[in-house]
C-alpha positions as CSV (number, residue, x, y, z in Angstrom):
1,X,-0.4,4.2,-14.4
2,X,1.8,1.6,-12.9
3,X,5.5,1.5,-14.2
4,X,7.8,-1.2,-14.9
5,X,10.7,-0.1,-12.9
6,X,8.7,2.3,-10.0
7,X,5.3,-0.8,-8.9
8,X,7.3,-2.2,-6.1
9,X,10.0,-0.6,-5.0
10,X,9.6,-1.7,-1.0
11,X,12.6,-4.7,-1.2
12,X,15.1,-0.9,-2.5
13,X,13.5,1.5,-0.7
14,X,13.2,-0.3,2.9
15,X,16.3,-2.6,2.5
16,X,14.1,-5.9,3.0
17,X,16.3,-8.9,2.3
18,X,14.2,-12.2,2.0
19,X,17.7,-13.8,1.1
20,X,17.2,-17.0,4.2
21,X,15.4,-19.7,3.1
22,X,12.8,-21.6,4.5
23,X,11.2,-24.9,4.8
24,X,7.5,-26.2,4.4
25,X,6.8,-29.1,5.9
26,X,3.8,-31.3,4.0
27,X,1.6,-32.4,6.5
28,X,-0.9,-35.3,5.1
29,X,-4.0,-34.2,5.8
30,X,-6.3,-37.5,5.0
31,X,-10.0,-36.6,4.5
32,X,-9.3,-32.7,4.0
33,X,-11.9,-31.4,1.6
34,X,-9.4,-29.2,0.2
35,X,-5.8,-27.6,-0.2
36,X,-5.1,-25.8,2.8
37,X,-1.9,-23.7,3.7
38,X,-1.6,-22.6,7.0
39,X,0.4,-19.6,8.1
40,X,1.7,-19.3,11.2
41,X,2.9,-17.0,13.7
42,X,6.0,-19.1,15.5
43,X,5.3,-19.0,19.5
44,X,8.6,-17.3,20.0
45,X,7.7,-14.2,17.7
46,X,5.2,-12.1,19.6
47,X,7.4,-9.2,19.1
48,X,6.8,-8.9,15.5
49,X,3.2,-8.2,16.0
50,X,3.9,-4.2,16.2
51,X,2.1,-1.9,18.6
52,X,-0.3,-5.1,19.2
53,X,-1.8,-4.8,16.0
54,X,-3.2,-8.2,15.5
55,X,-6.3,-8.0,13.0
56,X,-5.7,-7.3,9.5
57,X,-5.2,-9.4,6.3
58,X,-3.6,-12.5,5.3
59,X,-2.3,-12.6,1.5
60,X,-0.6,-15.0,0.0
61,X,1.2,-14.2,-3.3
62,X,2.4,-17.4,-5.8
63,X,4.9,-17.4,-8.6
64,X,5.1,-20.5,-11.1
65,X,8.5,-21.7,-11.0
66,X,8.0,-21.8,-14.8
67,X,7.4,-18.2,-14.3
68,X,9.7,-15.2,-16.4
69,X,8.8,-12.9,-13.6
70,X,11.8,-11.8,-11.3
71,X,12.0,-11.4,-7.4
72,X,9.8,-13.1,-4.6
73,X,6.4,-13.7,-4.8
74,X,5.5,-10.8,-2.9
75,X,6.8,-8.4,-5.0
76,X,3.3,-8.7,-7.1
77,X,1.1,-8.4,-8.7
78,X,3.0,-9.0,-11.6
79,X,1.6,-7.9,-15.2
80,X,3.6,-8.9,-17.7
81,X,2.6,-12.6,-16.3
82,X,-0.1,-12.4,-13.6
83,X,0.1,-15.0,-11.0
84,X,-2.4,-16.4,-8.1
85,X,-2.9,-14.4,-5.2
86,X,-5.6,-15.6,-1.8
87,X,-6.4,-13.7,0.9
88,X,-8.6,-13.9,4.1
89,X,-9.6,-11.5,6.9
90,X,-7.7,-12.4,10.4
91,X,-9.9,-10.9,13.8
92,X,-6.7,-11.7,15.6
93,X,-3.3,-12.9,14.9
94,X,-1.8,-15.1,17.4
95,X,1.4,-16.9,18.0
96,X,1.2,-20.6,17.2
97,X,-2.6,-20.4,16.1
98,X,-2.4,-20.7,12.3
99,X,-4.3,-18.9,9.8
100,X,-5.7,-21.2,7.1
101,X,-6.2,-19.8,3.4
102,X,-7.8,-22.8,1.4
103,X,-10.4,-23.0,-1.6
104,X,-13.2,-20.2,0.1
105,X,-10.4,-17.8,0.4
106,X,-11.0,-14.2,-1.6
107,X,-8.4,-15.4,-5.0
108,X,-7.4,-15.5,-8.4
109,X,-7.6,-16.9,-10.9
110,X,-9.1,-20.1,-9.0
111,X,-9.9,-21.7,-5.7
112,X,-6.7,-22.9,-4.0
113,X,-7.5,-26.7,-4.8
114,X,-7.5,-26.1,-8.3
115,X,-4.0,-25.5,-8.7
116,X,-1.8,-27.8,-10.2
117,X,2.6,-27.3,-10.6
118,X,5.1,-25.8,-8.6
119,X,5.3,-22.2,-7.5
120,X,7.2,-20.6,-4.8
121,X,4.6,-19.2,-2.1
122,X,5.2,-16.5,0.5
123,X,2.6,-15.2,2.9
124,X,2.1,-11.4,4.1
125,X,0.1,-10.3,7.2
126,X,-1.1,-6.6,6.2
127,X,-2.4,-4.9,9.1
128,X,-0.9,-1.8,9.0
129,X,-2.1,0.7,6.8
130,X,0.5,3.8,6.8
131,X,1.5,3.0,3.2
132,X,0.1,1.3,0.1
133,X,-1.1,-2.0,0.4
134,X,0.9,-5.0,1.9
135,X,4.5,-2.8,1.7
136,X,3.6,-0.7,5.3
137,X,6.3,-1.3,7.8
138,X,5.7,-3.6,10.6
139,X,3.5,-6.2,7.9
140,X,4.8,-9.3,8.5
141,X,6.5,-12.0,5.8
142,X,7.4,-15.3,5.8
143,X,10.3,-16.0,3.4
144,X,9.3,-17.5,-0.1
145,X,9.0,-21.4,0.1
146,X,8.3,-24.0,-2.9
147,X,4.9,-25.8,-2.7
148,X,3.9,-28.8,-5.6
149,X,0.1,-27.9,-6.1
150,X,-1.8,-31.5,-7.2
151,X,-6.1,-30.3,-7.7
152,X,-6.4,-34.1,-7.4
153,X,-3.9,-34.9,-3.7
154,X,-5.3,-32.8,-0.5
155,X,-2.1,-31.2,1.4
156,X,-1.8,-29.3,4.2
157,X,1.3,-26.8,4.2
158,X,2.5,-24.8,6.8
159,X,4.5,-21.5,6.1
160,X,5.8,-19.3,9.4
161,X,6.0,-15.4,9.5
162,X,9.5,-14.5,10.7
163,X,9.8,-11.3,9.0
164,X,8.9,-7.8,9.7
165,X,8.6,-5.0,7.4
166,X,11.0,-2.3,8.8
167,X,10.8,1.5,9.0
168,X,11.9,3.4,6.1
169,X,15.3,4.5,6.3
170,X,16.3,7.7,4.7
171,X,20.2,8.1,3.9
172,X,22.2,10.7,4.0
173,X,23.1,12.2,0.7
174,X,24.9,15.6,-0.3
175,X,22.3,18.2,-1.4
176,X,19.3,16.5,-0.6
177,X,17.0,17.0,2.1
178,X,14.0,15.0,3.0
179,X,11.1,16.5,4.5
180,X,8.4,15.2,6.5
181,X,5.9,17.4,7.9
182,X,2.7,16.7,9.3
183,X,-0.4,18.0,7.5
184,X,-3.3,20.0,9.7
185,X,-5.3,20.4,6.6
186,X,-5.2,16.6,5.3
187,X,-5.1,15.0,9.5
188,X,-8.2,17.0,10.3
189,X,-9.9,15.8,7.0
190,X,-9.2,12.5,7.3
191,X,-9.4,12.0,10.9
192,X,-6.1,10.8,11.1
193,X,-2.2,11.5,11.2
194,X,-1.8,12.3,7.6
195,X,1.9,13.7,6.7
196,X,3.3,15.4,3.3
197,X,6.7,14.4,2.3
198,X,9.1,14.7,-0.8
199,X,13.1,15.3,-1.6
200,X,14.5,18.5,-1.8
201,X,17.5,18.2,-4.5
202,X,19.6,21.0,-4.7
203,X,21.7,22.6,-7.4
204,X,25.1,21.9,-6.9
205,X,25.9,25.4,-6.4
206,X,22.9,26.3,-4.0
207,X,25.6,26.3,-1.2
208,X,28.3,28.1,-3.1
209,X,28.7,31.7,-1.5
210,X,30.4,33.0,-5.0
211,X,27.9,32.1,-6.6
212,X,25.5,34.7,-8.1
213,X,22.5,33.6,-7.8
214,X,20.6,33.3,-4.0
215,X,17.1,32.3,-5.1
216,X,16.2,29.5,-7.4
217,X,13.2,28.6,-9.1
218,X,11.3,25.4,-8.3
219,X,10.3,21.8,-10.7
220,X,7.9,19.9,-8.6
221,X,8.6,16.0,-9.9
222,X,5.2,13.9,-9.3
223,X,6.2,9.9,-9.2
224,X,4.2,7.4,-11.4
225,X,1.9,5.0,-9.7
226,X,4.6,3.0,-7.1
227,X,6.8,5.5,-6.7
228,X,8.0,7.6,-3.9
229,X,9.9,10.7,-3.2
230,X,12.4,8.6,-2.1
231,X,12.8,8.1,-6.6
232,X,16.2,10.3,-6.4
233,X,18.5,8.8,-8.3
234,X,17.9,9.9,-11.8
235,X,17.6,13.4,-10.9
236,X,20.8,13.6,-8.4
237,X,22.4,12.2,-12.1
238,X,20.6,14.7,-14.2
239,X,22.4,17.4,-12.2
240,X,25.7,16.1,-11.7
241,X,25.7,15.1,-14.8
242,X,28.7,17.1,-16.9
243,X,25.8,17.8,-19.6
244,X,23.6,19.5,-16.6
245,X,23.9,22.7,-18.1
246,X,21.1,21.4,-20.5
247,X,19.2,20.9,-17.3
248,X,17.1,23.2,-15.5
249,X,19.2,25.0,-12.7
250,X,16.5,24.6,-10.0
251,X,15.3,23.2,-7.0
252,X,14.2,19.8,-7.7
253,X,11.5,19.3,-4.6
254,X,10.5,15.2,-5.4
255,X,6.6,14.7,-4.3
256,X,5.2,11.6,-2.9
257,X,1.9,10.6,-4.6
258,X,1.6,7.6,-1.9
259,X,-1.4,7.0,0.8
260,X,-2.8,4.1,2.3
261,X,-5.2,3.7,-0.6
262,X,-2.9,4.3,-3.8
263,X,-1.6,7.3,-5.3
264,X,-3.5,10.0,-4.5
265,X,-2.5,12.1,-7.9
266,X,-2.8,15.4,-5.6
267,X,-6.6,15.6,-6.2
268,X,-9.0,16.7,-3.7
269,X,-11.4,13.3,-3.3
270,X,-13.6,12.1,-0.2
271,X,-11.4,8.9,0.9
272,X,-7.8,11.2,0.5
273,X,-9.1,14.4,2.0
274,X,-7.8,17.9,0.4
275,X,-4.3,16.5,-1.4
276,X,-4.5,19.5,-3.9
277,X,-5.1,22.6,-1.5
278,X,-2.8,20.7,1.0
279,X,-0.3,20.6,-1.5
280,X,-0.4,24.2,-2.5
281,X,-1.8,26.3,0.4
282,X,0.3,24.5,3.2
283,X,3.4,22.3,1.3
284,X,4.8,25.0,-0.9
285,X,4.7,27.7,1.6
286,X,6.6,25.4,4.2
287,X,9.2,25.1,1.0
288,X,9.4,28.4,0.1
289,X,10.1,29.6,3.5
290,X,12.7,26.6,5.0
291,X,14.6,27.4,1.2
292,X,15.6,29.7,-1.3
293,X,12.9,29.3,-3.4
294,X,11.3,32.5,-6.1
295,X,8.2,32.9,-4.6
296,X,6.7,33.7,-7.9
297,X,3.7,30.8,-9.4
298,X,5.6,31.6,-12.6
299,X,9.1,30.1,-11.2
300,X,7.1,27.0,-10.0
301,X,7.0,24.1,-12.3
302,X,5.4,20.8,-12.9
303,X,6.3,17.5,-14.5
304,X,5.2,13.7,-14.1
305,X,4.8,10.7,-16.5
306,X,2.0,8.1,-16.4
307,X,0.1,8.8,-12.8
308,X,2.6,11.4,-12.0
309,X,1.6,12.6,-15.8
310,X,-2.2,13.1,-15.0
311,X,-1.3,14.8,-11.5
312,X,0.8,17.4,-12.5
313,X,-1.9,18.5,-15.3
314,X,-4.6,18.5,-13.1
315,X,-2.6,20.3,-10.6
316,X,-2.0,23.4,-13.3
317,X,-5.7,22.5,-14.6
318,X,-6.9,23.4,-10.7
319,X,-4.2,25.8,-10.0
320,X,-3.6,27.6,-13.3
321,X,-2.4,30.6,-11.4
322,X,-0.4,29.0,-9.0
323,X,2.3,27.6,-11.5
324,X,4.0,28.5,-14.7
325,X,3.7,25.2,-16.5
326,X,3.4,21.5,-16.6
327,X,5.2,19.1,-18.6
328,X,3.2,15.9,-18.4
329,X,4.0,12.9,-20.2
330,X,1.8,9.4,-20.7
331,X,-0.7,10.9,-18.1
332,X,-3.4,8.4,-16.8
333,X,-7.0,8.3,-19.1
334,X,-7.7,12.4,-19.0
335,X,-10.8,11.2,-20.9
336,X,-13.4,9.0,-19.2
337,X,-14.7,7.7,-22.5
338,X,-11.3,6.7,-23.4
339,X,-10.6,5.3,-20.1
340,X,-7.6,3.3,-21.6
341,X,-10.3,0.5,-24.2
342,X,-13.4,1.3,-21.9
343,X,-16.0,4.2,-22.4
344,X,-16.9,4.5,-18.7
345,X,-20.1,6.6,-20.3
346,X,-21.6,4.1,-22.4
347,X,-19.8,0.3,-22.3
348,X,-21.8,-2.0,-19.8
349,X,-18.7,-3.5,-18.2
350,X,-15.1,-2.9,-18.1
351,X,-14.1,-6.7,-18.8
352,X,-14.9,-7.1,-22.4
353,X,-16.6,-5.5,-25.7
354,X,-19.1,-4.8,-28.0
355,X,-18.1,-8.7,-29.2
356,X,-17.1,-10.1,-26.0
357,X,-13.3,-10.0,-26.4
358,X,-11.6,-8.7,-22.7
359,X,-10.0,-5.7,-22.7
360,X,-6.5,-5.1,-22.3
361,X,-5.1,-3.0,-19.7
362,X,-1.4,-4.0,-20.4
363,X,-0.1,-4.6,-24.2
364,X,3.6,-4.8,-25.3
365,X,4.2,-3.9,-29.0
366,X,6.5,-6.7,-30.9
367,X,7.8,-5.2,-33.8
368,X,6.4,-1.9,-36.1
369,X,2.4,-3.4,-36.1
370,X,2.2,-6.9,-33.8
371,X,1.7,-6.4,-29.8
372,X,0.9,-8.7,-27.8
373,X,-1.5,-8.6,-24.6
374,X,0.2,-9.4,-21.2
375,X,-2.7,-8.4,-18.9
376,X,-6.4,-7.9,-19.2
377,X,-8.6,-5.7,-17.2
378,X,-10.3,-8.2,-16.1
379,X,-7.0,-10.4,-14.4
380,X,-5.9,-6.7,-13.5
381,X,-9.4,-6.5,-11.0
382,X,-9.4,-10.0,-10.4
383,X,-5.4,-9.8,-8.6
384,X,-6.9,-6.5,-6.4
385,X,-10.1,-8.2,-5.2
386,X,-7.8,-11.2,-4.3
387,X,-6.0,-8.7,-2.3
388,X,-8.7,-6.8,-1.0
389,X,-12.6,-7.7,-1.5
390,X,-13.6,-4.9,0.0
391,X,-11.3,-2.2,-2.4
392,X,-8.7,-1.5,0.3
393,X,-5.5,-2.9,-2.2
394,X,-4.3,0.1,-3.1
395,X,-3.9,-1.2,-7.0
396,X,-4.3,0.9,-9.6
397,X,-8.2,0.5,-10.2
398,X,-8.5,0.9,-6.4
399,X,-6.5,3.5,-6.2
400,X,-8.7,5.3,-8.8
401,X,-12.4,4.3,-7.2
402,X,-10.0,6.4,-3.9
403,X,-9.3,9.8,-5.7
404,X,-12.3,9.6,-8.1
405,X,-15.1,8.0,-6.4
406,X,-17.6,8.0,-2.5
407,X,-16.4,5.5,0.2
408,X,-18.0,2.3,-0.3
409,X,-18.9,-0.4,2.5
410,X,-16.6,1.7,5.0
411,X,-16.1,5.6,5.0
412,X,-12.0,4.7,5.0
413,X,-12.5,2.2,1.9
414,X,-13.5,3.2,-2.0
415,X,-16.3,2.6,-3.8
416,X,-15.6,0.7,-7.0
417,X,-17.4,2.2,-10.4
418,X,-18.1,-1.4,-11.2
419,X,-18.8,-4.9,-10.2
420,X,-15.4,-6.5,-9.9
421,X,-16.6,-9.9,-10.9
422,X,-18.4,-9.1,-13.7
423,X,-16.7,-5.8,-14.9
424,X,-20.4,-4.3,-14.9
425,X,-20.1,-0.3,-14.9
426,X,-22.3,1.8,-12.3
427,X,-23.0,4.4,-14.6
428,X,-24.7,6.8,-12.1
429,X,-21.9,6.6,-10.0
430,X,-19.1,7.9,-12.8
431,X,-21.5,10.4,-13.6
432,X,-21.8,11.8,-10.2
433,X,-18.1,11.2,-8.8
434,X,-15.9,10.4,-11.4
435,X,-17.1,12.6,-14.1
436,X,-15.8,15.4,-12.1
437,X,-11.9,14.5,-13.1
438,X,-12.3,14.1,-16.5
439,X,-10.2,16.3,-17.8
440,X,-11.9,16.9,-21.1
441,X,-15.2,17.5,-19.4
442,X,-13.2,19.7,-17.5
443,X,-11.6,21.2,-20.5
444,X,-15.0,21.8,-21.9
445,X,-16.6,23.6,-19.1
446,X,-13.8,26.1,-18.6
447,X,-12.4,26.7,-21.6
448,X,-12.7,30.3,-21.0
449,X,-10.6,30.0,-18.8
450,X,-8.1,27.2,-19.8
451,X,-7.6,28.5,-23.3
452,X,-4.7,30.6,-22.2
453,X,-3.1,27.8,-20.2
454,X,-3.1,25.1,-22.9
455,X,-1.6,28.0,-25.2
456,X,0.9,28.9,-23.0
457,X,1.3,26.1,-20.4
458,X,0.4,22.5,-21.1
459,X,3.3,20.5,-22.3
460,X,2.1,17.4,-23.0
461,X,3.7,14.0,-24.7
462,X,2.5,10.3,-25.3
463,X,3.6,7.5,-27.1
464,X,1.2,6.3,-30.0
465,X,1.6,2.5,-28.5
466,X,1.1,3.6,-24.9
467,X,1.5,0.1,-22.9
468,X,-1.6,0.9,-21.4
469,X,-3.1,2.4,-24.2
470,X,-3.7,6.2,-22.8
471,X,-3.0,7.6,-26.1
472,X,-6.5,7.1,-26.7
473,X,-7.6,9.8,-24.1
474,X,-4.8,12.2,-25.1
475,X,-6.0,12.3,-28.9
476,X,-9.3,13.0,-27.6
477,X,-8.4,15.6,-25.8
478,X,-6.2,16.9,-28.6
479,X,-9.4,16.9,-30.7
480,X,-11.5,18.7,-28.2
481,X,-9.2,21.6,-27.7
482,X,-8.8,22.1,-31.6
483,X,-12.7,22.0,-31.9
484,X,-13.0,24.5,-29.1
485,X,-10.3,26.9,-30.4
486,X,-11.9,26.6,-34.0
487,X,-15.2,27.6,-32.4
488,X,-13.4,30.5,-31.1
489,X,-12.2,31.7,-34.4
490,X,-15.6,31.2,-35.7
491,X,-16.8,33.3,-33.2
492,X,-14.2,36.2,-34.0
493,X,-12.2,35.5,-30.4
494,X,-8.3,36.0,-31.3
495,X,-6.5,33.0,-30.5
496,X,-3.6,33.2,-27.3
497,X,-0.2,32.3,-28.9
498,X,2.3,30.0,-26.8
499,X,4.7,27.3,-26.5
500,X,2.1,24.7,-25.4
501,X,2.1,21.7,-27.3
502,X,0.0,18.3,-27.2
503,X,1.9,15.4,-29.3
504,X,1.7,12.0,-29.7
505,X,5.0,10.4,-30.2
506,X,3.9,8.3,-33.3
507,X,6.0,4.3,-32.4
508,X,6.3,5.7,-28.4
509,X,5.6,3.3,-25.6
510,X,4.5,4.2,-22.0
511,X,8.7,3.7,-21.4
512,X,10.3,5.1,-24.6
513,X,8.0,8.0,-24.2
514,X,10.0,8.5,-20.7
515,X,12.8,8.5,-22.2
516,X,11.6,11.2,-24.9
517,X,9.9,13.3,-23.1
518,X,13.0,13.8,-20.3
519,X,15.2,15.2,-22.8
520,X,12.4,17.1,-24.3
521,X,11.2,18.3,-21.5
522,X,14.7,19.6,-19.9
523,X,15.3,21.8,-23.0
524,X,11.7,23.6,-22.7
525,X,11.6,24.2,-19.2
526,X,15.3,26.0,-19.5
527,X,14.0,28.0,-22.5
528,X,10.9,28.8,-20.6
529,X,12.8,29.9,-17.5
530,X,15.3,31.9,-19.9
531,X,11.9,33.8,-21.1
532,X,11.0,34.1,-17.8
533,X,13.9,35.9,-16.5
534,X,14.9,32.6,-13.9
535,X,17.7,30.9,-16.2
536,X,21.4,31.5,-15.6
């Protein structure tokens, strides 16, 4: 699920400053049957237009000037106070020629002539697709500018695209390595270039020649939905850190979960070709044999929260032999009919339910019972098919219909489970794609074989007020692993004994239970490493 601190982390990662201002000029536009901002490219920026892409998509993101939300406009969507977006398709982009957005733009939450206050407005041109959504390098901006919206005056504004998205730029830190290698497996299912990537963090004594240990075991770190392996910082901390001898002495190898359509949470799917077997027949061999790593599945661990939470269980879930452990925390719904409020099975749409109420996908708790709903499902859908009609946003519930579901209109674009205007669920399609990752179906069918795992490696934690409500799934799947292992004593089968645990952490948010499980989490891996015979 998305996080508060990890949804867009372009402006960090990329070093985009938006910092000059810029003016809109009003233009009186009499007769005009409706609001119209026009986006242009100036006459003297050709060169922004990168490698001649000029077809692609125009969005515009708003933010009330009344609004709590920090940063530009085009840092959203925003959830804790979700704002208008517009979009429209652009054959070709070309110096001087605007591109008008007006009230039959794709938007949300209403045509643009049905606006009314001020907002600052900042346009995007997305027409390159080597990262999520609008944050690929070489999209071009214009900087934020303040428009008055009247629904009852008719305005023409005009906004120009000075800015281009640059390449990332990777520093150069001690005991870190980045790595970027192409992928033959992922490139030849796809059909195009398709690279793996991710941080190598070394232990501070992994170049120290007195030291006496050569090989180190390896904790694979899977990034919530947003984040990258470029995410360093806290773990470059947790090992320098004076208290790092509470820490798991290991390689820390940083994943990234990112592709064109979302986080790919390291499943095998249709749209984001073979992300599991890529990952462990062709990523961790290229690791183990550039660095010092135990080539042992026992010395290999896993840990994630939220999206990053789900991944690294399915991963062992998949893999169970390729990895001692996971230690997931707050993973994304691991039960489809607790797919955060929505039973994907049963419930005719996603929007609302049994009495018509919408569904919250985004809830803040205010005090020891209160909470209070920031975002609904339905304004969550309603910002991605602003972005995207068509599914391409890379959002979260696009991002899903990628790694669960067929393509849709195109073979590069998803499939959504449901009608996003109307939240209607396609229940033949979750039962023939999207049934297949749900964990507790897959739980159920294999439980021969998982029994031992969740006995010995599932580490799982989640907060009982989950900000997006995943607890839900995780008690369910608590439940359905008791009832199996009581059918097994039933049936005279001995049970496997282990440190596994599944807990809900009872007042834990989707953050706090970050917070929690990070300290948890170090202790057990070092004990389970200690057992193991990789500690210190």
């Amino acid at each position: 699920m998305h996080s508060s601190l990890a949804l867009y982390l372009f402006r960090y990662v990329l070093g985009v400053s938006f910092a000059v201002s810029i003016g809109a000029t009003v233009v009186p536009a009499f007769g005009a049957e409706s609001d119209r901002i026009e986006v242009v490219l100036p006459n003297q920026s050709q060169e922004l237009v990168n490698k001649g892409v000029a077809a692609g998509r125009l969005k515009l993101f708003l933010n009330s000037t009344r609004s709590k939300n920090h940063g530009d406009p085009a840092d959203g969507p925003f959830f804790e106070d979700p704002q208008p977006i517009y979009s429209v398709f652009v054959q070709s982009l070309k110096p001087g020629k605007p591109i008008v957005i007006d009230s039959s733009a794709a938007g949300w939450p209403v045509p643009l002539d049905q606006l009314s206050g001020e907002y600052q407005v900042q346009a995007v041109f997305d027409n390159h697709h080597s990262e999520r959504g609008h944050h690929s390098p070489g999209n071009l901006f214009s900087k934020p500018v303040t428009i008055m919206f009247d629904p009852i005056a008719r305005d023409t504004n005009v906004i120009e695209l000075t800015e281009s998205l640059p390449e990332m730029e990777l520093p150069t830190i001690e005991n870190v390595v980045w790595i970027n290698e192409a992928s033959p497996m992922l490139s030849l299912a796809t059909g195009k270039a398709t690279r793996q990537r991710a941080a190598v963090v070394l232990p501070k004594e992994y170049n120290n020649i007195n030291f006496p240990r050569r090989v180190w075991p390896t904790v694979y770190v899977i990034p919530g939905f947003g984040g990258r392996f470029t995410d360093i910082d806290s773990t470059i901390r947790m090992l320098r850190a004076p208290s790092s001898g509470a820490v798991p002495q290991a390689v820390w190898v940083i994943l990234d979960p990112e592709s064109p359509l979302g986080h790919h949470a390291f499943a095998n799917s249709q749209l984001n070709g073979p992300r599991a077997n890529a990952f462990v027949q062709e990523f961790i061999p290229l690791l183990e044999e550039r660095f010092r790593l135990i080539r042992n599945p026992a010395a290999r661990l896993l840990t994630g929260h939220s999206s990053g939470g789900w991944s690294s269980l399915w991963l062992l879930l998949t893999h169970p032999n390729d990895f001692g452990g996971c230690w997931s925390s707050s993973p994304d719904p691991v039960d489809f009919s607790a797919f955060q409020l929505s039973d994907l099975y049963r419930d005719e749409t996603i929007f609302t339910d049994a009495q018509g109420n919408f569904q919250g996908s985004y809830r803040k708790s205010i005090g020891p019972v209160d909470e209070k709903v920031l975002m609904t499902v339905a304004q969550e859908v309603g910002m991605e098919r602003a972005l995207d009609p068509d599914g391409g946003s890379g959002e979260q519930w696009d991002s899903w219909a990628a790694c669960f579901g067929p393509p849709g209109i195109r073979q590069d674009l998803p499939q959504r489970a449901f009608d996003p205007t109307t939240g209607k669920i396609n229940h033949n399609l979750i039962e023939k794609y999207w049934s297949k990752y749900d964990i507790v179906r897959l739980v159920t069918r294999n439980w021969k074989e998982l029994a031992p795992v969740f006995a010995t490696k599932v580490h799982l934690l989640v907060g009982g007020r989950d900000s997006f409500y995943l607890e839900r799934a995780v008690m369910n799947l608590q439940k359905k692993i008791a009832a199996l292992q009581e059918a097994d004593r039933r049936a005279g089968v001995a049970p496997v004994k282990g440190d596994g645990f599944i807990e809900i952490l009872p007042d834990a948010t989707h953050d706090t239970a970050a917070v929690v499980a990070n300290g948890r989490f170090a202790i057990s891996m070092r004990e389970y490493l200690k057992k193991q015979g990789f500690g210190e």
